[in-house]
ZALUM-963233 format. One record per residue (C-alpha): residue number from 1; y, x, z; residue in three letters. Coordinates in steps of 0.05 Angstrom, whole numbers. Each point is the difference from the previous one (the first is absolute). Layout:
N
   nr      c2      c1      c3  rest
  NUM       Y       X       Z   ala
...
//
This chain:
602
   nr      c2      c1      c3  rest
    1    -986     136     271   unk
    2      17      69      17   unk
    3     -67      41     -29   unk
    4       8     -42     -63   unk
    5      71      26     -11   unk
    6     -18      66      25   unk
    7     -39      30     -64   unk
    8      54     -22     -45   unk
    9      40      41      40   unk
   10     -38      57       6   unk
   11     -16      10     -68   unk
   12      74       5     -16   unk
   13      15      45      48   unk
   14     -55      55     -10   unk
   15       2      20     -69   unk
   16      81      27      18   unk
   17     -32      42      53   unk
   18     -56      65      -5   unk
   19     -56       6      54   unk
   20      -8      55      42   unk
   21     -51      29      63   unk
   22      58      31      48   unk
   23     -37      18      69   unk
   24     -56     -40     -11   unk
   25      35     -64     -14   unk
   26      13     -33     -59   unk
   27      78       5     -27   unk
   28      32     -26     -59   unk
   29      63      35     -34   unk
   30      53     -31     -33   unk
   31      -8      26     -81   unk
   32      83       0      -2   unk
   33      34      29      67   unk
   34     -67      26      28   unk
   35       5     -33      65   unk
   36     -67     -17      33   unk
   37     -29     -52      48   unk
   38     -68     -28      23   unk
   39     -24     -60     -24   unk
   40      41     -61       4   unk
   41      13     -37     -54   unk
   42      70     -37      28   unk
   43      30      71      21   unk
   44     -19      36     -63   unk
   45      34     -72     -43   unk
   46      62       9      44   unk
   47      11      72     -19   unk
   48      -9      -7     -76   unk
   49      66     -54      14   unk
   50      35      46      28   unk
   51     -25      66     -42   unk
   52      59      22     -50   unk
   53     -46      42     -35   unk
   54     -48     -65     -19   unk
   55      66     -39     -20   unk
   56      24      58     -41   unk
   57     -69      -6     -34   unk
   58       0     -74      -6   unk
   59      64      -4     -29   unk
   60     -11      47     -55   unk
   61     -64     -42     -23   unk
   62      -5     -44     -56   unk
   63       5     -70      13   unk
   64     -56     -48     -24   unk
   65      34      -8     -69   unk
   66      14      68      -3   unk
   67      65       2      22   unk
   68      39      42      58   unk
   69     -10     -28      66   unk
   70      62      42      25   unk
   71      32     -62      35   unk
   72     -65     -12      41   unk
   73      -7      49      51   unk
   74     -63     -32      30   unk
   75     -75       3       6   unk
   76     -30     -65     -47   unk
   77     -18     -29      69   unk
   78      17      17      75   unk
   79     -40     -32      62   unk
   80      22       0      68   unk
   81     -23     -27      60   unk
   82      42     -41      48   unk
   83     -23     -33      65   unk
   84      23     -81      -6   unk
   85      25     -36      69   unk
   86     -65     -16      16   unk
   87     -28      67      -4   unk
   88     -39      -2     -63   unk
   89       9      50     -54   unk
   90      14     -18     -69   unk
   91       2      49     -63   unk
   92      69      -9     -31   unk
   93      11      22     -75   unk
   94      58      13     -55   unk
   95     -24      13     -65   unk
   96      43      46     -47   unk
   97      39     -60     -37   unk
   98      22     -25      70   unk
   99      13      64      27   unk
  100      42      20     -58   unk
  101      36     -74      -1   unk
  102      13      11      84   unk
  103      34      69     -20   unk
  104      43     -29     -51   unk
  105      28     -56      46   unk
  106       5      46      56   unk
  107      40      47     -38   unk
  108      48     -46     -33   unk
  109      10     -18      70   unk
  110      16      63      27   unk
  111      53      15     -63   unk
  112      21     -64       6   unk
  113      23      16      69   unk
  114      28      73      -6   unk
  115     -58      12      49   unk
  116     -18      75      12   unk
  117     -59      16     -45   unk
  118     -33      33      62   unk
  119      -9     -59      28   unk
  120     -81      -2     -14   unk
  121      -7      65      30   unk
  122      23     -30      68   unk
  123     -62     -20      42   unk
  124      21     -53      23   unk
  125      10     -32     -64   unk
  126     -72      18     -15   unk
  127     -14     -29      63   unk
  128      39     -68     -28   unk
  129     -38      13     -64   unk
  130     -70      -6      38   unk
  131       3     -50      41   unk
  132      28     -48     -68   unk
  133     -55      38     -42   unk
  134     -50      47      17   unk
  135     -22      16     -56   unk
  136      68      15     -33   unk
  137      27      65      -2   unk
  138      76      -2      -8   unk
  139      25      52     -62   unk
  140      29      67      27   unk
  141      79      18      -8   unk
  142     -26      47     -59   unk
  143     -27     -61     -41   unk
  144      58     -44      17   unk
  145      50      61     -19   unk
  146     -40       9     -67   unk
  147     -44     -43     -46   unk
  148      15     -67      41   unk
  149      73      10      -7   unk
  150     -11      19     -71   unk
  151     -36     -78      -9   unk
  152      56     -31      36   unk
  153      54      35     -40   unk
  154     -21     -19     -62   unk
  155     -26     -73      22   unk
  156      72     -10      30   unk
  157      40      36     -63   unk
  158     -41     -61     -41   unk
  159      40     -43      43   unk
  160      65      30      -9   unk
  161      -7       7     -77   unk
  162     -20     -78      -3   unk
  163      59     -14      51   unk
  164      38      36     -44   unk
  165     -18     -38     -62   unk
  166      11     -70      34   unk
  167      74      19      20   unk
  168      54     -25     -56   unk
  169      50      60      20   unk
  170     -11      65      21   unk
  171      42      54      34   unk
  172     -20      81      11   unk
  173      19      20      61   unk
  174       1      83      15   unk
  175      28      51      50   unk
  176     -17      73       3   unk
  177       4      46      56   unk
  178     -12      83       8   unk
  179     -73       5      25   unk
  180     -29      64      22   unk
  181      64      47     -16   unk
  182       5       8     -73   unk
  183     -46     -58     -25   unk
  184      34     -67      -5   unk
  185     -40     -73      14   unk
  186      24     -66     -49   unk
  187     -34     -71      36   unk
  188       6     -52     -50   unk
  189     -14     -71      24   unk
  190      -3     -60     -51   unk
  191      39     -67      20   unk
  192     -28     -66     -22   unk
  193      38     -19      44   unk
  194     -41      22      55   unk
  195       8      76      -5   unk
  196     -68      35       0   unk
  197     -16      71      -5   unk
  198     -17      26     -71   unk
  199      -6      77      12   unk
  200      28      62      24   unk
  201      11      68     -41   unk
  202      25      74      25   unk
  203      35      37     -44   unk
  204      24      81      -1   unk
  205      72      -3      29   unk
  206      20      33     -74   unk
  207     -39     -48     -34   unk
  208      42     -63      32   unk
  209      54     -12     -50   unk
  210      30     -65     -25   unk
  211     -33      13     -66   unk
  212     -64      -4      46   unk
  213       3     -56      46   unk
  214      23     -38     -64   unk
  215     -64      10     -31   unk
  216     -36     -20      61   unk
  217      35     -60      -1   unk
  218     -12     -14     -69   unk
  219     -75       8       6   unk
  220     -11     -52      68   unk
  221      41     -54     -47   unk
  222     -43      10     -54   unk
  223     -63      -6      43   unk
  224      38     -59      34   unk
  225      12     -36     -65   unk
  226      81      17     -24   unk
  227       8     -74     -22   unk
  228      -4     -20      77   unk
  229      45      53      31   unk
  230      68     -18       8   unk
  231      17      51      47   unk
  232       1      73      27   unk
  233      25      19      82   unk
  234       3      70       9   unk
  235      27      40      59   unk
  236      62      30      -6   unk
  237     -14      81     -20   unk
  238      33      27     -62   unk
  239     -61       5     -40   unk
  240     -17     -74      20   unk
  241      67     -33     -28   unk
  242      -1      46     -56   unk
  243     -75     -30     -27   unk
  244      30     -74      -1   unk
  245      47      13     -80   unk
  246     -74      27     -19   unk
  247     -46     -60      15   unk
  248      58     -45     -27   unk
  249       5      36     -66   unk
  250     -83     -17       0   unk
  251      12     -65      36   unk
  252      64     -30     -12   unk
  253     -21     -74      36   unk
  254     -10      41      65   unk
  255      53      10      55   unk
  256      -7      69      34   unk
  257      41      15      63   unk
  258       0      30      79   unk
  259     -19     -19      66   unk
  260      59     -45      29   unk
  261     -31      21      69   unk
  262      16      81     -10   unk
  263      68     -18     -28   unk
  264      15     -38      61   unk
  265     -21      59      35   unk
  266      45      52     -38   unk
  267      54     -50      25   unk
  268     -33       5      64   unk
  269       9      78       7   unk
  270      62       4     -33   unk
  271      31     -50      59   unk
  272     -35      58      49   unk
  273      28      57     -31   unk
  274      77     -14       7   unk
  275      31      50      43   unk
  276      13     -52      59   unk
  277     -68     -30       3   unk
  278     -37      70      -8   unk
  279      50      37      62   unk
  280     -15     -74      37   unk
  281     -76       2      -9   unk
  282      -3      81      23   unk
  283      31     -19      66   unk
  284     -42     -57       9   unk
  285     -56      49     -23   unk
  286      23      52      49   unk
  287       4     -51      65   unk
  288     -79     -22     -23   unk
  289     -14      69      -1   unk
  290      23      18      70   unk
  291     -26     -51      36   unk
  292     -78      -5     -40   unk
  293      -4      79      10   unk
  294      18      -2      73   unk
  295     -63     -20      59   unk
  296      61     -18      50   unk
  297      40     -38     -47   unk
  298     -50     -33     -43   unk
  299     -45     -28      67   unk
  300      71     -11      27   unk
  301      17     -41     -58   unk
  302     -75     -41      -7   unk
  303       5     -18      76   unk
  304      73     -26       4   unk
  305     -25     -39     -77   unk
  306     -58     -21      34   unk
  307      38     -31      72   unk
  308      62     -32     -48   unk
  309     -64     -42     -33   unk
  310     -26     -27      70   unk
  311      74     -18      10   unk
  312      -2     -37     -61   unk
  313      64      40     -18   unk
  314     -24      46     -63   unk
  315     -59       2     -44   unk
  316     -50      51      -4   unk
  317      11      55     -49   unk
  318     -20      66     -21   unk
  319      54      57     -34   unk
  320     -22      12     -58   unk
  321      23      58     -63   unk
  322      -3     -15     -67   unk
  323     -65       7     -35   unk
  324     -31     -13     -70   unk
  325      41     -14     -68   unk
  326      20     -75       2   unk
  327      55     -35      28   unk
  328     -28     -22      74   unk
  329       7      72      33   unk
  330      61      14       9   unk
  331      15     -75       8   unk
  332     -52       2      58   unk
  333      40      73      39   unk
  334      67     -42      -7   unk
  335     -41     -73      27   unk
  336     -33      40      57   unk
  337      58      34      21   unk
  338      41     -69       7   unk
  339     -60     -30      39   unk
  340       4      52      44   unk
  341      76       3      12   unk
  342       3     -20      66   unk
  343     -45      50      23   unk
  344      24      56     -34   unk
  345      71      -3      24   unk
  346     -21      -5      74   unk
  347     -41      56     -17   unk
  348      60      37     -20   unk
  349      49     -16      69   unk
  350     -63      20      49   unk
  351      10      61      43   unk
  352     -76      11       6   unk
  353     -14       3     -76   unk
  354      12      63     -40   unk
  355      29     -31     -67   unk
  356      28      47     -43   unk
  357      86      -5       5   unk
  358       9      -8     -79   unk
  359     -61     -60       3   unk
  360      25     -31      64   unk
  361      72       7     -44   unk
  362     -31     -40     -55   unk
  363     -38     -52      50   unk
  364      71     -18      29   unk
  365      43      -8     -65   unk
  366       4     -69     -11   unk
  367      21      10     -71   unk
  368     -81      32     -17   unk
  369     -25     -67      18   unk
  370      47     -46     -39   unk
  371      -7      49     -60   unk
  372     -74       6      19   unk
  373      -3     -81      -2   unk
  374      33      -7     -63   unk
  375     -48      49     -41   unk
  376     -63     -26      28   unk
  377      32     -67     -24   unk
  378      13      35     -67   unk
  379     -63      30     -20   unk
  380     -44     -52      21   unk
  381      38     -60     -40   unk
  382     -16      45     -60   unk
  383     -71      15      24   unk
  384     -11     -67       4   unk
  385       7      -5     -64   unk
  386     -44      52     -20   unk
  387     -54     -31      30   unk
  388       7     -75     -29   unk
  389      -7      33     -62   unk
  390     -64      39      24   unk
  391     -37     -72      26   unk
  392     -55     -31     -49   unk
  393      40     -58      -9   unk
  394      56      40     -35   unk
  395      18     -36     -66   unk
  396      45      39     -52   unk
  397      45     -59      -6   unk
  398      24      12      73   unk
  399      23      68     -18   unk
  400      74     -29     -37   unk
  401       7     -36      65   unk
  402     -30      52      41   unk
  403      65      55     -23   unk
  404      57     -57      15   unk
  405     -18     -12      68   unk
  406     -10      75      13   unk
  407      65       5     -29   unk
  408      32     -53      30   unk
  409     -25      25      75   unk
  410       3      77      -7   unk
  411      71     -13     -22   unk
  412      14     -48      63   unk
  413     -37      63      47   unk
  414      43      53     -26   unk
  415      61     -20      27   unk
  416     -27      -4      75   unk
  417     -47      73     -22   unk
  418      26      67      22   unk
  419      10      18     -69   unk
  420      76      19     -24   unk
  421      28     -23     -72   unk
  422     -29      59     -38   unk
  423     -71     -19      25   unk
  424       4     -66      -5   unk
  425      23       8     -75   unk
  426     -69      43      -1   unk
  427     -43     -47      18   unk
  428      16     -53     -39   unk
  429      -2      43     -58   unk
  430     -65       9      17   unk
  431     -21     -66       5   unk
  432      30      -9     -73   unk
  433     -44      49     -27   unk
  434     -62     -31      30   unk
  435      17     -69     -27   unk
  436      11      32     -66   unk
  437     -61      41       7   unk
  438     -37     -69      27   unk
  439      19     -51     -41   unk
  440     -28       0     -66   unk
  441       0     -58     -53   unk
  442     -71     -21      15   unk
  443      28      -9      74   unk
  444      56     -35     -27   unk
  445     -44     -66     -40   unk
  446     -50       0      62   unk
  447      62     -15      38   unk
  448      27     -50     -58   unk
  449     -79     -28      -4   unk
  450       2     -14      76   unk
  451       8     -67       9   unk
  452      28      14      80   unk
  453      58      40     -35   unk
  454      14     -57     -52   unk
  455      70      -3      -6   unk
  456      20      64      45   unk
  457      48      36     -47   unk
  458      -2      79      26   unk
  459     -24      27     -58   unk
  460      60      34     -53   unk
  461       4     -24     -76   unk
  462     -40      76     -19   unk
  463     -63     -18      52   unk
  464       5     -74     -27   unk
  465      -4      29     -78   unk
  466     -56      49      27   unk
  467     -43     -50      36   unk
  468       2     -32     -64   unk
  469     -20      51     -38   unk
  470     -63       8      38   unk
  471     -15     -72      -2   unk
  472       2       0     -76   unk
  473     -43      65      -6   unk
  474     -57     -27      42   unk
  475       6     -68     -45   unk
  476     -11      41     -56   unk
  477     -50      37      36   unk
  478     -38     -69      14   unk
  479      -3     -24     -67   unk
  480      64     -55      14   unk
  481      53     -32     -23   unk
  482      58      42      30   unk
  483      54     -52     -17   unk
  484     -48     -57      32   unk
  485     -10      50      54   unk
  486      73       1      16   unk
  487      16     -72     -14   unk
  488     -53      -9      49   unk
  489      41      62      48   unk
  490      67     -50     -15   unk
  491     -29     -67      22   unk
  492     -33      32      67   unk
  493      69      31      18   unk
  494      34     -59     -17   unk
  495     -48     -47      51   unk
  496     -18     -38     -61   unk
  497     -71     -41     -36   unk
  498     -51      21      49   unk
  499      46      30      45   unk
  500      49     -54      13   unk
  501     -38     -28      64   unk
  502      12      17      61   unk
  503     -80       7      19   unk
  504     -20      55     -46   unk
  505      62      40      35   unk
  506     -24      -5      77   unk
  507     -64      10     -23   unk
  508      17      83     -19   unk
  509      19       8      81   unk
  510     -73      -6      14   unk
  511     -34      37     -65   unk
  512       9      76     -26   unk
  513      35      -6     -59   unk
  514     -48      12     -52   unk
  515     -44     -51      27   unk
  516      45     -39      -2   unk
  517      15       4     -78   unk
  518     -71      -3     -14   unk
  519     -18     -57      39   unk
  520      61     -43      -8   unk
  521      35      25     -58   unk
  522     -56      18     -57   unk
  523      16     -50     -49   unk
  524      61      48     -15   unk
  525       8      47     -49   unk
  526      30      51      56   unk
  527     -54      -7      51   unk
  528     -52      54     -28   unk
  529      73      51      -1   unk
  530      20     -21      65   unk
  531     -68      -3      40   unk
  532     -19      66     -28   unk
  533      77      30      22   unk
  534      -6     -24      69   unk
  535     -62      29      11   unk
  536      19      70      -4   unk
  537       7      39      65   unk
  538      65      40      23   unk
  539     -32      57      22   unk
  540     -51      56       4   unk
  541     -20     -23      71   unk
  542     -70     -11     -25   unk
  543      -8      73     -12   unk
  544      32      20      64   unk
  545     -47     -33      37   unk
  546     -60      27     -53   unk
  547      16      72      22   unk
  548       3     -16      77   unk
  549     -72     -17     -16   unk
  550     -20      57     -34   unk
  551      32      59      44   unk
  552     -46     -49      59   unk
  553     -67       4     -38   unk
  554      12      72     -23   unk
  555       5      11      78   unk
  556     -59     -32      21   unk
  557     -46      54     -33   unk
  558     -66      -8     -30   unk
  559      24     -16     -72   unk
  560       7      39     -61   unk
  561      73       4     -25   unk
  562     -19     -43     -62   unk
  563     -31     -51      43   unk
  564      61     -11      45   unk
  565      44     -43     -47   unk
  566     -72     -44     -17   unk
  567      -2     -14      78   unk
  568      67     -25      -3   unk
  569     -13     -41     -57   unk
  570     -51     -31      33   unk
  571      37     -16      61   unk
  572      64     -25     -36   unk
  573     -27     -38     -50   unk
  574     -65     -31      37   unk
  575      58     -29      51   unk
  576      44     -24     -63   unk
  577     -61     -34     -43   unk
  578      -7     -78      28   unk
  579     -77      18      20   unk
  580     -49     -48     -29   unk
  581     -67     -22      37   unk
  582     -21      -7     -72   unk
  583       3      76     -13   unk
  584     -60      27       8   unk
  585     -53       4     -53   unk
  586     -51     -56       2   unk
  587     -76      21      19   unk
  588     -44       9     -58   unk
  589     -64     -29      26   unk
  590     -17     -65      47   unk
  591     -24      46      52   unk
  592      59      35       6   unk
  593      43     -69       0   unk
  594     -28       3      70   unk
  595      35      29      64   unk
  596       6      74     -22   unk
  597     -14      24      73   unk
  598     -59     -35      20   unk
  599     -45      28      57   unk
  600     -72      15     -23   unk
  601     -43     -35      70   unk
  602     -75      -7     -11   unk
//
């Protein structure tokens, strides 16, 4: 079996190689790196796999029909041998279709998984490679940083773009950030609902005006399709609020406004930056401080933490100082303080410590600790809230309701907080800015269009005559009857027609709301309004997350600067796209309807 197969493999190998007399003996050299061996056919095969030069070669020649073979950076056929169980050897094969299918899977896989695109350089992923398929030779992390991430980019975009088209509403989602000192960076991700990543732009720090990002945002709704937008989330700069009265004037139907999440997080500082809670947090700052940066009282501090746990008296915990720009980090200092109370205040009494007289004056005033309770209690009810509104599940109908709890509680806190009148008066001041700021009129009909809110009055009589507003604009938008639109709006408020069971009412506790007008309520003439409505997100969280990706794949090296956002693409979208065994392109011939990796044993 073997000398049959031999010749075939021979005369494959030896035309890619020059003869040679070196000291008598007879040598061949490799025609592209120059490296020579003696005769053996296997070990001369398994260095044209592994020979960049030959792939660079190979993938700059024409394919059969004349076409770049770029994406298949193979030899037409590679042999290996591989001893069986038994002891035999068999000649394993992969011709160039199946090589260049096997890369394509294996880098969707690696994408797919934010894997590190080093990973085939590893040897013992060869190794793993091998002993599945001799024969196959993995692609390097150049080929899956270039022209195989170029073939998945633009097989996933199809995806998106026909995603895109299937979806019946629309929203553009962007957030910018400075990137690389005076160059700004704009992610723009496409909601249908599922929010997937169209594309990311940089932009001269000069250059970023409203006038700008307006255009930008005119152009993706145009690629998008305007007649299927309905909405615009920007973050909160200047230049960003300023854009939405542009795209209105060109696309009245669509509602442009801000992240709710950053608003709640204006709120969020302004709360910190009252006089009491800022002097309150720099003690508490100042006692972390003390004990982290000292060997005696920080291993002091972890030992006594660590015998109050065996006691089952305390919990463990670790002192921590504020860090990053969200809410959690000074809410974490002020937790990990409390958790550690105990401790720290027998720290303060012993006579074999050296605590400082002003800390150990701060460890012992009871009054730090109530005041120290109260703010944690404070800024974490209204962090809490930040982060509902951050969660995937995050419907802009909740947001109404959303700003009358917060209300309701932060008012309740205040009086037990350690802020005076003054500050208090502050605060909620704030908060009436960011409800101003938040709630828009397209936030005001998804809360009408909710059936959970159904007859919840919170709303005034000018959000009431604004929710209308929008409601008519998108009928007209839709090609409907505005009055039978609202008749329809009248009768679903009113429990009445196909709304007067009690059924079709417990049945919106266990759907989203827009499924739930499309699957239960579509023979109305409000459905299309109020499905499309409802599915519009309440914030730019989508892009947050978008640029958390980018700043990682940037970091991992290896790819050119344009190439980063298509990585990301990948990886976002591949995860977001229902995959489809289907997918794949059938086989053109009935010998390639066969297994694509089948051993060659004669």
């Amino acid at each position: 079996m073997l000398t049959r197969t031999m010749p075939r493999l021979q005369s494959g190998v030896w035309r890619h190689f020059t003869p040679a007399i070196k000291d008598g003996r007879e040598t061949f050299m490799c025609s592209y790196c120059s490296k020579t061996y003696t005769k053996n056919a296997t070990k001369m095969q398994m260095h044209l796999d592994k020979c960049k030069e030959y792939s660079v070669v190979l993938q700059r020649s024409p394919g059969p029909n004349g076409s770049s073979s770029a994406s298949i950076p193979a030899p037409s056929f590679s042999f290996r041998t591989s001893a069986t169980p038994g002891g035999q050897f068999l000649i394993d094969s992969v011709d160039q279709r199946s090589q260049a299918f096997a890369d394509e899977c294996l880098a969707r896989a690696v994408y797919a998984t934010s894997s590190p695109l080093a990973l085939t350089n590893n040897v013992y992923w060869k190794r793993f490679f091998s002993v599945l398929r001799p024969a196959y030779c993995p692609p390097t992390s150049e080929a899956l940083s270039s022209h195989l991430l170029d073939c998945e980019y633009d097989r996933v975009q199809s995806h998106v773009h026909e995603a895109i088209g299937k979806a019946d509403c629309v929203t553009v989602v962007c957030s910018g950030w400075s990137h690389a000192g005076r160059t700004r960076a704009v992610v723009y991700a496409v909601a249908t609902p599922v929010p997937l990543f169209y594309k990311c732009t940089k932009v001269a720090a000069q250059t970023y005006t409203s006038t700008f990002i307006a255009e930008e945002l005119k152009g993706v709704i145009n690629e998008v399709g305007p007649q299927k937008v309905f909405a615009v989330i920007t973050d909160d700069a200047p230049e960003m609020s300023a854009a939405w009265a542009q795209v209105k004037e060109s696309f009245p139907h669509i509602s442009a406004f801000g992240c709710t999440a950053q608003s709640v997080q204006r709120l969020f500082d302004d709360v910190s930056a009252q006089p009491s809670i800022k002097s309150l947090c720099r003690r508490a700052e100042q006692v972390v401080r003390c004990v982290s940066g000292s060997k005696q009282l920080s291993e002091t501090f972890n030992l006594w933490q660590t015998t109050k746990i065996k006691n089952h008296s305390s919990k463990e915990t670790t002192l921590s100082l504020p860090s990053g720009s969200d809410w959690t980090g000074v809410v974490n200092m002020l937790s990990s303080l409390l958790e550690g109370q105990n401790t720290l205040q027998e720290m303060a009494v012993s006579p074999s410590l050296d605590v400082e007289e002003s800390i150990g004056a701060i460890l012992q005033d009871a009054a730090f600790w109530v005041n120290l309770s109260s703010t944690r209690n404070l800024l974490h009810l209204i962090g809490h809230y930040i982060d509902s509104i951050k969660r995937d599940d995050a419907v802009l109908s909740g947001i109404v309701d959303m700003f009358s709890q917060l209300r309701y509680v932060l008012e309740a806190s205040l009086s037990a907080s350690i802020l005076h009148g003054g500050e208090q008066k502050a605060v909620m001041a704030s908060l009436d800015r960011c409800q101003e700021g938040c709630v828009k009129p397209v936030h005001a009909a998804a809360y009408m269009l909710d059936p959970k809110h159904v007859g919840q009055q919170t709303l005034s009589g000018e959000e009431i005559n604004g929710a209308y507003y929008v409601i008519s604009s998108l009928a007209h938008h839709l090609n409907l009857d505005a009055g039978k639109v609202l008749a329809s709006f009248a009768r679903f408020s009113a429990k009445e027609g196909l709304w007067k069971g009690a059924g079709i009412w417990s049945s919106c506790q266990h759907l989203n709301p827009s499924t739930w007008w499309k699957g239960l309520c579509s023979s109305e003439p409000l459905s299309s309004v109020a499905s499309s409505i409802l599915q519009i997100p309440p914030t730019t969280g989508a892009c947050q997350r978008l640029w958390s990706l980018l700043q990682e794949a940037k970091a991992q090296g290896g790819l050119s600067p344009e190439n980063v956002p298509k990585l990301v693409a990948v990886q976002t979208n591949l995860n977001l796209l229902e995959p489809s065994d289907s997918e794949d392109p059938p086989l053109r011939n009935e010998d390639e309807r066969k297994v694509l990796f089948q051993s060659e044993t004669q």
